[in-house]
C-alpha positions as CSV (number, residue, x, y, z in Angstrom):
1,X,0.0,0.0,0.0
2,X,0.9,3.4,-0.5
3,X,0.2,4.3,3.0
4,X,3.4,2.2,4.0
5,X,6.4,3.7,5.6
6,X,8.6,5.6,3.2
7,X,11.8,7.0,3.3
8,X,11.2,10.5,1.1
9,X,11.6,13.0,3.9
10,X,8.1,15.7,4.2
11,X,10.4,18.1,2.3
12,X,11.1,15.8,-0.4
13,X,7.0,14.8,-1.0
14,X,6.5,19.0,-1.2
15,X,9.2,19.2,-3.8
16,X,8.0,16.7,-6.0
17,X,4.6,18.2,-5.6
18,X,5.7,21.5,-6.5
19,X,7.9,20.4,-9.5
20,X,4.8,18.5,-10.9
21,X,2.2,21.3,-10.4
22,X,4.9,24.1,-12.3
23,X,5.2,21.6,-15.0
24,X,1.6,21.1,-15.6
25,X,1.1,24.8,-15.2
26,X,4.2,25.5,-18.1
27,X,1.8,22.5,-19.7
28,X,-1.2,24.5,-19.6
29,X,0.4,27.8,-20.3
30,X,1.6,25.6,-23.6
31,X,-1.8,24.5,-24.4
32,X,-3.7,27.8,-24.1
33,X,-0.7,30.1,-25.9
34,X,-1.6,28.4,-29.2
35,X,-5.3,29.3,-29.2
36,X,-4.8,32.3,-28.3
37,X,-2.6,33.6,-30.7
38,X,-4.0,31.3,-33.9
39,X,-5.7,34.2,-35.6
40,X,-2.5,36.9,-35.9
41,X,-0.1,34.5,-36.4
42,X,-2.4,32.7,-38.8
43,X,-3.2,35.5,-40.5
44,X,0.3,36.4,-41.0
45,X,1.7,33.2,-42.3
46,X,-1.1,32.3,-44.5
47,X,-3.7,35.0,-44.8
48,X,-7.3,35.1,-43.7
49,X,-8.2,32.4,-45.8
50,X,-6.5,29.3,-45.4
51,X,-6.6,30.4,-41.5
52,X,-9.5,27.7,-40.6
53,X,-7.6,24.8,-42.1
54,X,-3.8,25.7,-40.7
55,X,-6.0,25.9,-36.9
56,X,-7.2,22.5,-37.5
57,X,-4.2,20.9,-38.8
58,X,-1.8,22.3,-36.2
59,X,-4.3,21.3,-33.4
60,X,-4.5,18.1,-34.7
61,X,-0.8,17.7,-35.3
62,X,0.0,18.8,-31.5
63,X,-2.2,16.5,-30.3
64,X,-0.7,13.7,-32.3
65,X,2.2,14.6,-30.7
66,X,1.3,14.6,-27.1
67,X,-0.4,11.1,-27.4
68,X,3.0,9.7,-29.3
69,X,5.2,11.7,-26.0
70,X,3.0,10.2,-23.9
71,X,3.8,7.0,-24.7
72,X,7.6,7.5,-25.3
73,X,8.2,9.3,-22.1
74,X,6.2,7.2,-19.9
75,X,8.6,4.0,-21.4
76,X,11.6,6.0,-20.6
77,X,9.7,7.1,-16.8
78,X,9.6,3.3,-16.6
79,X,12.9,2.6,-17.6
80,X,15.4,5.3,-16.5
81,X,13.1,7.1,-13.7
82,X,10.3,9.3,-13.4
83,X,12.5,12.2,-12.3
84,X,15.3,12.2,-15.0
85,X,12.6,11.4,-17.4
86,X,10.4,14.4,-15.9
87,X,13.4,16.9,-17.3
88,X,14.0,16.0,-20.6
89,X,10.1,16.1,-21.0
90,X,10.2,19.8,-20.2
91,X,13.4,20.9,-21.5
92,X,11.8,19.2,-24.4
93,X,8.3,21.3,-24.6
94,X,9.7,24.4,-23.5
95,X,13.2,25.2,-25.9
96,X,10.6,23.9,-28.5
97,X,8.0,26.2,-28.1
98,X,10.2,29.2,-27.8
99,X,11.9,28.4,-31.0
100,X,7.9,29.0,-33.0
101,X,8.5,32.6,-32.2
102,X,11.3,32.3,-35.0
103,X,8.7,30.8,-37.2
104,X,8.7,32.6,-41.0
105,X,5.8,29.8,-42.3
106,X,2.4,27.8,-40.8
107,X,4.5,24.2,-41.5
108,X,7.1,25.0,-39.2
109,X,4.8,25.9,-36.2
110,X,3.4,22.8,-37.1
111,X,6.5,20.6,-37.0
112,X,7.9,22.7,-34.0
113,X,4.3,22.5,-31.9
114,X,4.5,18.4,-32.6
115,X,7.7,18.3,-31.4
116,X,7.2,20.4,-28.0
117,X,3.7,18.4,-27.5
118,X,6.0,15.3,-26.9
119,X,7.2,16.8,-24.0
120,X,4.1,18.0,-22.9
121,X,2.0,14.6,-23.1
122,X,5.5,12.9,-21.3
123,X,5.6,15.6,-18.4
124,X,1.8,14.9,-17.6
125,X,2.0,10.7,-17.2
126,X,5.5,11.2,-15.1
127,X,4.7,13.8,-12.6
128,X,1.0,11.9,-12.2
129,X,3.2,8.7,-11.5
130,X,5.5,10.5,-9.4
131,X,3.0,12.6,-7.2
132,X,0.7,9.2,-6.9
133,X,3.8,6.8,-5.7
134,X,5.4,9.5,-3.2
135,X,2.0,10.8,-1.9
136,X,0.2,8.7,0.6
137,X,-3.2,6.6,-0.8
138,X,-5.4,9.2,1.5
139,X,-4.4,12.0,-0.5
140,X,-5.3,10.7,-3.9
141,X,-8.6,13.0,-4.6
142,X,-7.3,16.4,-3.2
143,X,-4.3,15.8,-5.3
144,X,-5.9,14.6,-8.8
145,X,-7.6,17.9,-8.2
146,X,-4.8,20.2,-7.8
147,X,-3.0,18.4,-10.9
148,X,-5.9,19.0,-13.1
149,X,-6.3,22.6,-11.6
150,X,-2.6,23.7,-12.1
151,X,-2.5,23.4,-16.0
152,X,-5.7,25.5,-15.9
153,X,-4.0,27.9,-13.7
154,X,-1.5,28.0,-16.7
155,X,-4.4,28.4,-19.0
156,X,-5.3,31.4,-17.2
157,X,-1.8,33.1,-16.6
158,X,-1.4,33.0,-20.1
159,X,-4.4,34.3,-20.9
160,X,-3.6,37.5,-18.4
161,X,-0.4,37.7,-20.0
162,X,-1.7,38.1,-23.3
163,X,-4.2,40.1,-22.6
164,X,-1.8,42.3,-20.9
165,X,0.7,42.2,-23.8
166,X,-2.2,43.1,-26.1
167,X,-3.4,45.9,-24.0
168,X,-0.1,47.5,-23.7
169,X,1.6,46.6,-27.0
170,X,3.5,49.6,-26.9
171,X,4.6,49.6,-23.2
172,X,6.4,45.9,-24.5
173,X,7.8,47.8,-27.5
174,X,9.5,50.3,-25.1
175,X,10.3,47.3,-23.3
176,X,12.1,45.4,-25.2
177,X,14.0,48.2,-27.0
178,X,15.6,48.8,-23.5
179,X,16.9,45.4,-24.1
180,X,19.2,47.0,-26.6
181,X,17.2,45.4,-29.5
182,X,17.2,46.9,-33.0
183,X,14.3,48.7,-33.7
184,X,13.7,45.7,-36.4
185,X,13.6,43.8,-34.1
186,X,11.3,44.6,-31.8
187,X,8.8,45.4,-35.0
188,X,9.2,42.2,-36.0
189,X,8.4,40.7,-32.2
190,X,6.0,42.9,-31.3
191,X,3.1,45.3,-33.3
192,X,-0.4,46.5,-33.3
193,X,-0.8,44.0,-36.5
194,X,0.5,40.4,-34.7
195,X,-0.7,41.5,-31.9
196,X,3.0,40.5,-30.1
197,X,2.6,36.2,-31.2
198,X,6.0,35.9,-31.4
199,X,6.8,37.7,-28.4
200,X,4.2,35.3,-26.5
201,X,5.9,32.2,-28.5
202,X,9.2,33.1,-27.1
203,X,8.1,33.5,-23.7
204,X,7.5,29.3,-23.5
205,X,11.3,28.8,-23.2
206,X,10.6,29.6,-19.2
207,X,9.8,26.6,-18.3
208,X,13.5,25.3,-19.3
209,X,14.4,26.8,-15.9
210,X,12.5,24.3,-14.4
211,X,14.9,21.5,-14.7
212,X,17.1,22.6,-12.8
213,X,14.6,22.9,-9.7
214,X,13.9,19.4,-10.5
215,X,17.7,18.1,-11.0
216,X,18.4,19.7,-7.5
217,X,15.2,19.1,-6.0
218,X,13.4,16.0,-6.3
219,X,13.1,12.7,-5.3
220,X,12.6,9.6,-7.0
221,X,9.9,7.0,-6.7
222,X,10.8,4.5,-4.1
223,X,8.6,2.7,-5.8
224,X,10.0,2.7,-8.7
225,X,13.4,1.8,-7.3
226,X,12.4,-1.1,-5.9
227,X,11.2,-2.0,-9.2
228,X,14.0,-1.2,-10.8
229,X,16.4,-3.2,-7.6
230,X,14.1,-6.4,-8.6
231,X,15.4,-5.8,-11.8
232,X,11.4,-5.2,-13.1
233,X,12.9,-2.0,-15.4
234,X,15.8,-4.3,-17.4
235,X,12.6,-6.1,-19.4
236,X,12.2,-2.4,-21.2
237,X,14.0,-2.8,-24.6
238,X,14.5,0.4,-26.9
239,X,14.3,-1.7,-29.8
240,X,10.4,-2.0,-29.2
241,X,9.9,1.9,-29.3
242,X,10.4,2.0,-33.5
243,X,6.9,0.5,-33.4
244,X,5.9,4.0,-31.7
245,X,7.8,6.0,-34.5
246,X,5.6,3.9,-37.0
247,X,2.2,4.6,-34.9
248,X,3.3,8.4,-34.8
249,X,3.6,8.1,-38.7
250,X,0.4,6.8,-39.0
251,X,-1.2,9.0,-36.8
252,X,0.4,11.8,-38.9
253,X,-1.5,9.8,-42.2
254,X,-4.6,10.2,-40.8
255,X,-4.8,13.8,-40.4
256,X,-3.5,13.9,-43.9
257,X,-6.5,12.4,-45.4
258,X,-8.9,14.6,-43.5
259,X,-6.8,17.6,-44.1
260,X,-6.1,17.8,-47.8
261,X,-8.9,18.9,-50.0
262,X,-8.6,16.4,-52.4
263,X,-11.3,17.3,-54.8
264,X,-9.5,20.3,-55.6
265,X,-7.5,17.6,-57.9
266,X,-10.9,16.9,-59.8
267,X,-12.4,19.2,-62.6
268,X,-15.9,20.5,-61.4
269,X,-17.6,17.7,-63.1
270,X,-16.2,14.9,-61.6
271,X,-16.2,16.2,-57.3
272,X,-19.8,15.8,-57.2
273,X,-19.5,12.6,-58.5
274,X,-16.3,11.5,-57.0
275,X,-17.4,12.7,-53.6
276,X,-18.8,9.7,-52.3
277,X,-15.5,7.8,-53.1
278,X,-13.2,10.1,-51.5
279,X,-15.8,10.3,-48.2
280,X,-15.0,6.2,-48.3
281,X,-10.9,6.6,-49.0
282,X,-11.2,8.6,-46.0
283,X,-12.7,6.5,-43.7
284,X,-11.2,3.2,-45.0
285,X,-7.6,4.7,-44.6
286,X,-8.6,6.1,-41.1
287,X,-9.1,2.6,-40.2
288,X,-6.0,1.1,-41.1
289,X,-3.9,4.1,-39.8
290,X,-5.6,3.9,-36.6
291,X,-5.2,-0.4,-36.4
292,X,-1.3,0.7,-36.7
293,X,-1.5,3.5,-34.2
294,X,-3.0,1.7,-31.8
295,X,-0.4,-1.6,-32.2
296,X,2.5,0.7,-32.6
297,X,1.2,2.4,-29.0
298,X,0.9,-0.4,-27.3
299,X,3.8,-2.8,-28.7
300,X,6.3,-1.7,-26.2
301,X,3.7,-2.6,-23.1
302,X,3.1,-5.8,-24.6
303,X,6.4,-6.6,-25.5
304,X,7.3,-5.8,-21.7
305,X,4.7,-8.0,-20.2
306,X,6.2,-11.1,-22.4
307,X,9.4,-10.5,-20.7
308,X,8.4,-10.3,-17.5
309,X,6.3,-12.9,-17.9
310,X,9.7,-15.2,-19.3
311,X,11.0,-13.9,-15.8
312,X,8.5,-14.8,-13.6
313,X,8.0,-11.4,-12.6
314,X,4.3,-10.8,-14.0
315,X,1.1,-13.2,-14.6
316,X,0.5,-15.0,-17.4
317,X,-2.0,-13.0,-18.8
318,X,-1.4,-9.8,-20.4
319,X,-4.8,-9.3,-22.0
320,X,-6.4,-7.5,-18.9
321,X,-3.7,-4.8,-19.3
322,X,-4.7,-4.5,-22.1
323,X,-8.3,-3.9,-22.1
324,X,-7.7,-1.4,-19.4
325,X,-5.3,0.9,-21.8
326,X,-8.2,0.6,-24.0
327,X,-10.7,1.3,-22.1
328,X,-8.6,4.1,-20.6
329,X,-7.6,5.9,-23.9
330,X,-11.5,6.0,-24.6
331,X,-12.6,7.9,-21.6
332,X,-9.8,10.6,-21.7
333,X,-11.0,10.7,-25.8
334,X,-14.1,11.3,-24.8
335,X,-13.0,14.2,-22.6
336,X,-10.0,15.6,-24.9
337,X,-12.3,15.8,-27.8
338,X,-15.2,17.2,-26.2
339,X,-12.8,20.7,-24.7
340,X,-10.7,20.5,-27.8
341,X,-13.5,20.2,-30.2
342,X,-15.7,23.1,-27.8
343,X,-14.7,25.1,-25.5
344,X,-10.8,25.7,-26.9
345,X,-12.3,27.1,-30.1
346,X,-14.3,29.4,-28.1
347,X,-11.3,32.4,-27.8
348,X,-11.5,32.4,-31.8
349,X,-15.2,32.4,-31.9
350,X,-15.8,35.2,-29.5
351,X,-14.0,37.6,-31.8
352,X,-16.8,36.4,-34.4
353,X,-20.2,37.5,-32.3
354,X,-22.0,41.1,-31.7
355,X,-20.5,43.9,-29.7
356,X,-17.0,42.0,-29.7
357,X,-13.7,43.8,-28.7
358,X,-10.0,43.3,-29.2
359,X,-9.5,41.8,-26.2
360,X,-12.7,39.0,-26.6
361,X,-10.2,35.9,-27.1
362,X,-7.9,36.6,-24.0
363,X,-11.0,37.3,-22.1
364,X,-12.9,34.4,-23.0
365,X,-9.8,32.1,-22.0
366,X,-9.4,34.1,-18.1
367,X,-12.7,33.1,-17.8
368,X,-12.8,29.2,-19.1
369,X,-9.4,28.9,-17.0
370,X,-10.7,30.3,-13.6
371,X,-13.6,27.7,-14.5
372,X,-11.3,25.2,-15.2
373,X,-9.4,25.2,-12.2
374,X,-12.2,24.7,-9.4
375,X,-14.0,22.5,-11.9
376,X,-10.9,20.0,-12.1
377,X,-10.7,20.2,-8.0
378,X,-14.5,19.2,-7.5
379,X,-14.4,16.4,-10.0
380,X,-11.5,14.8,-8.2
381,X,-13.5,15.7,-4.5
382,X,-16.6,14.0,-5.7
383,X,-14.4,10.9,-7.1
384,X,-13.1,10.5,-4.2
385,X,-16.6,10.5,-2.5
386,X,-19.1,9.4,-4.9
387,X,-16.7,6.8,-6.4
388,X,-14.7,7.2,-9.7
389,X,-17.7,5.7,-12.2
390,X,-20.9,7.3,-11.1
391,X,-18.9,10.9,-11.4
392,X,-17.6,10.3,-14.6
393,X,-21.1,9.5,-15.7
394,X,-22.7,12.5,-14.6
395,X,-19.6,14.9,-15.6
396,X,-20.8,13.5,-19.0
397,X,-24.1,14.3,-18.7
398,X,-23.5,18.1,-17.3
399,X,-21.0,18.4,-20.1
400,X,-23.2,17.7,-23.1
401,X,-25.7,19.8,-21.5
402,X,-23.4,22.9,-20.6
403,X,-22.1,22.9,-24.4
404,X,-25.7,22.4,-26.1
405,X,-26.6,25.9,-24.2
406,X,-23.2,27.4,-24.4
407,X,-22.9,27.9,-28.1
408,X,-26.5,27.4,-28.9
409,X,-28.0,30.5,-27.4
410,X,-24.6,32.8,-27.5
411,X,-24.6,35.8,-30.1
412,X,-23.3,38.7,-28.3
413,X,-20.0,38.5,-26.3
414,X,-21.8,40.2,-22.7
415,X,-21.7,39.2,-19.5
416,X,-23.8,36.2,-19.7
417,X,-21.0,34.8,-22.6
418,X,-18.9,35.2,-20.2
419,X,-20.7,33.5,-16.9
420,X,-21.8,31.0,-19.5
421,X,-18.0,30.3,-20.7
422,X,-16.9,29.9,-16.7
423,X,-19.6,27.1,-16.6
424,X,-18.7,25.3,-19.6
425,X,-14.7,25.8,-18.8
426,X,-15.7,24.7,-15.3
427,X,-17.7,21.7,-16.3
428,X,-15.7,20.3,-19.8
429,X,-12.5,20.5,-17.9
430,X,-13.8,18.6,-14.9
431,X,-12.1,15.6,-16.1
432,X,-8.7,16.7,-15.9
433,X,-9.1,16.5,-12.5
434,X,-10.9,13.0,-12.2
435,X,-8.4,11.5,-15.0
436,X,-5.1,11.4,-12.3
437,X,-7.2,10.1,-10.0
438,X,-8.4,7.2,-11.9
439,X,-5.5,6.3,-14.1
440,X,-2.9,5.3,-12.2
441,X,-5.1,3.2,-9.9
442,X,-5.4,0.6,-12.8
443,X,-2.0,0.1,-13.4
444,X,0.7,-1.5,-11.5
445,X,4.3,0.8,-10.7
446,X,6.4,-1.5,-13.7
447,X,4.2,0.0,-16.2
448,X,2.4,2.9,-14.2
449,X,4.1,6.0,-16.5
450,X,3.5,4.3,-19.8
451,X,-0.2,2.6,-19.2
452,X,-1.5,5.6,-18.1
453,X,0.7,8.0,-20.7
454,X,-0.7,5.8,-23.0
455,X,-4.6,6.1,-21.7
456,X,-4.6,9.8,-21.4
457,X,-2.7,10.7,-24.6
458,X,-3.9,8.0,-26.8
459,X,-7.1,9.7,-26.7
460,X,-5.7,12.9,-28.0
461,X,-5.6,11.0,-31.2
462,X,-9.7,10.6,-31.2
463,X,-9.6,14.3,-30.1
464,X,-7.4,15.1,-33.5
465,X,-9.4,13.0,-36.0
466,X,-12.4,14.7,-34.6
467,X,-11.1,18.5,-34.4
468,X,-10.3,18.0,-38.3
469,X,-13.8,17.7,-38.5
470,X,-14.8,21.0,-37.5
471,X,-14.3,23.0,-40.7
472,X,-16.8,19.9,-42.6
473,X,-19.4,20.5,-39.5
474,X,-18.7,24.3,-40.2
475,X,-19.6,24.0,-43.5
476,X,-22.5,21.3,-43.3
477,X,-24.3,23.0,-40.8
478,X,-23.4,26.9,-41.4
479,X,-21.4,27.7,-38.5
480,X,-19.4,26.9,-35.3
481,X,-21.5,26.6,-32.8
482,X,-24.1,24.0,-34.4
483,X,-20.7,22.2,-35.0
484,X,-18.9,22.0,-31.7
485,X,-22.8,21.5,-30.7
486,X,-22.8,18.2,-32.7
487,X,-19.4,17.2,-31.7
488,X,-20.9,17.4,-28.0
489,X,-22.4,14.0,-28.5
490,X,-18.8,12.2,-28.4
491,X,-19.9,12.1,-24.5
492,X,-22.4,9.8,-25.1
493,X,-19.9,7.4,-25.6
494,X,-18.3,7.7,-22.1
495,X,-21.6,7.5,-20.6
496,X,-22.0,3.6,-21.9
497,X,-18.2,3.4,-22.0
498,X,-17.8,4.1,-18.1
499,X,-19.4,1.0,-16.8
500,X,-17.1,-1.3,-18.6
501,X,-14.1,0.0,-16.7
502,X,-13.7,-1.3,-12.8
503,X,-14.4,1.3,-9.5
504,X,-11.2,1.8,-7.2
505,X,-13.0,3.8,-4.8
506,X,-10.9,2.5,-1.3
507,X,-8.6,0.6,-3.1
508,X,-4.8,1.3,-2.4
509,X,-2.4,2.2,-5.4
510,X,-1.5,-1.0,-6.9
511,X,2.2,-2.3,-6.9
């Protein structure tokens, strides 16, 4: 049990604690620069018009990304540590982000945000694993709540930020030209017309400062170690994780079918005709890219489990793993595409109603984010005290509902947009805080980072599938809302979905 006596002193438990909660708020602060700055940068890189289409590809691409670090970090947190493992995620996310300020065209964002969502879906399966094996089993809910709440507190400070940046464009302008940079420089950085994005891109290289609090700082899992002192963390082989590389490349396929336009290769005779075809190409190739995906995912768990197995280390049986990495991936898909595919487009859409102002997108994030954050701290309360199914099941319900009202009855960005976008932040993110809780309770410590990197993340690739749907709903229904409306219904799925999937409720943290 978790509850045992440990060795990590009271000041090493707080240290971990705080190194994990910075690095999901420098995650959140990653996750809500992006939306925020879309349109200007956007605009810049590829005009007005192709605008929609970059937003969805680059969203989908990053999320590819975090489900493919998720699964390669949580091998290495399983093979070389969760606290050595914990650095390289954020040194990874955060040099990487910084460099899209640099960014002269939409492709390299695009490459650049892939590559820094690696980090970010590694850092949140390794400081979960860490926080839950140092932390006594008693403290479970309260600190599944704070781990959900501190990447919305990143959320939020980013959103102040650029507000504030926004605001006082030429306050940063004077700024950074006492920095001794050229007044070409600081143009290029920062004007009324970008609205300072690459100013804002460069600022996620703080994190990278992190590491060193953590390389000076923190503990590592004793559980872990005595893992790794039974020898449990030898049966990892890096020859396994090329079936990850060809997952990630399949993932990567995916979003290429649904993001070309490929009727623009057909003469206007033949689309209408040829529609159909293409609409089946689409879906067929889905299929087999997601078959490899989700073999190329899981391989290096499987693979491990055989090993063990040859050992004598682990049971015969390595279906029931498994299942549960399934099962797992489709709750958190279920939640990742119903806030990806709503409420994160609702910054962007704000600047689209009645009586909007410049500042609608940064203002509409503050608001989701301060929702956010006591909506992920309830969710993991009321698992702990309902039990981890029945709230899932009802944070599904008050989620479809919240998003049906949300953008159904919105036209003016007012006051009640703005109470109305604190209750759909509060309520859509909910699960961020009732996902730590649940996941690492179904896995055992050997394969604790990558079961549960694997059944948060995985289910970013759901949520990227179904964000390149957007512009089609756009178009098939005339208009945003009535499609992030219709993507709503994905939590209809984790309502049946939920009962499949065993309660922990009182159980300790598996070993």
């Amino acid at each position: 049990m978790n509850d045992s006596p440990s060795r990590t002193t009271n000041f090493g438990k707080w240290m971990a604690l705080t190194a994990a909660l910075l690095g999901w708020l420098f995650d959140g602060l990653e996750m809500g620069l992006f939306p925020l700055i879309q349109k200007p940068a956007l605009d810049e890189l590829v005009g007005p018009e192709q605008r929609t289409l970059w937003m969805g590809i680059m969203t989908s691409f990053f999320l590819v990304g975090a489900a493919t670090g998720g699964v390669l970090f949580g091998w290495l947190g399983d093979r070389i540590g969760r606290v050595r493992s914990m650095m390289l995620s954020v040194l990874t996310y955060a040099l990487v982000s910084g460099l899209c300020g640099f960014a002269t065209d939409a492709w390299q964002i695009g490459i650049l945000r892939f590559v820094a969502a690696l980090g970010m879906g590694g850092e949140w399966s390794l400081g979960v694993a860490l926080i839950n094996e140092i932390w006594p089993d008693s403290s479970r809910a309260f600190l599944a709540g704070l781990i959900g709440a501190a990447a919305n507190v990143g959320y939020l400070v980013i959103g102040v930020v650029g507000n504030t940046v926004q605001q006082q464009i030429q306050q940063v302008r004077h700024g950074l030209s006492a920095l001794q940079l050229s007044d070409e420089w600081v143009d290029h950085l920062v004007n009324e017309q970008n609205q300072g994005w690459r100013f804002l891109m460069m600022l996620g290289a703080v994190p990278a400062l992190l590491t060193f609090f953590i390389r000076w700082y923190v503990p590592e899992s004793e559980k872990w170690e005595r893992e790794r002192g039974k020898g449990a963390t030898s049966h990892w082989a890096t020859r396994d994780l090329l079936s990850v590389l060809i997952g990630a490349i399949a993932a990567c396929l995916m979003i290429v079918l649904w993001a070309v336009r490929w009727d623009r290769y057909f003469d206007a005779d033949s689309k209408d005709a040829l529609a159909p075809w293409i609409l089946a190409f689409r879906i067929v190739g889905s299929l087999v890219c997601f078959a490899v995906v989700t073999w190329g995912y899981t391989y290096p768990v499987l693979c491990y489990l055989k090993r063990a197995q040859a050992a004598g280390q682990v049971g015969s049986d390595w279906k029931p793993t498994l299942k549960r990495m399934l099962l797992a991936a489709t709750l958190s898909g279920v939640a990742l595409l119903g806030t990806w595919g709503t409420i994160q487009q609702a910054p962007a859409w704000s600047g689209t109603l009645l009586e909007t102002v410049p500042t609608s997108a940064a203002r509409t994030q503050i608001v989701s984010a301060l929702g956010a954050i006591l909506g992920t701290i309830a969710a993991a309360l009321l698992g702990g005290w309902l039990g981890r199914r029945i709230t899932y099941f009802f944070l599904c319900i008050a989620s479809f509902a919240i998003i049906q009202i949300f953008f159904q009855t919105s036209t003016v960005f007012d006051t009640r947009f703005l109470i109305l976008g604190f209750l759909t932040g509060a309520i859509t993110a909910s699960f961020y805080g009732w996902l730590p809780l649940y996941l690492p309770e179904i896995f055992p410590t050997a394969i604790r980072a990558t079961g549960q990197g694997f059944g948060f993340n995985f289910g970013r690739i759901l949520a990227a599938v179904g964000v390149l749907q957007l512009q089609t709903l756009q178009s098939a229904m005339d208009g945003l809302p009535q499609a992030c409306a219709a993507l709503s219904f994905i939590y209809v799925v984790g309502i049946i979905v939920i009962w499949f999937v065993p309660e922990t409720k009182g159980q300790p943290l598996p070993d």
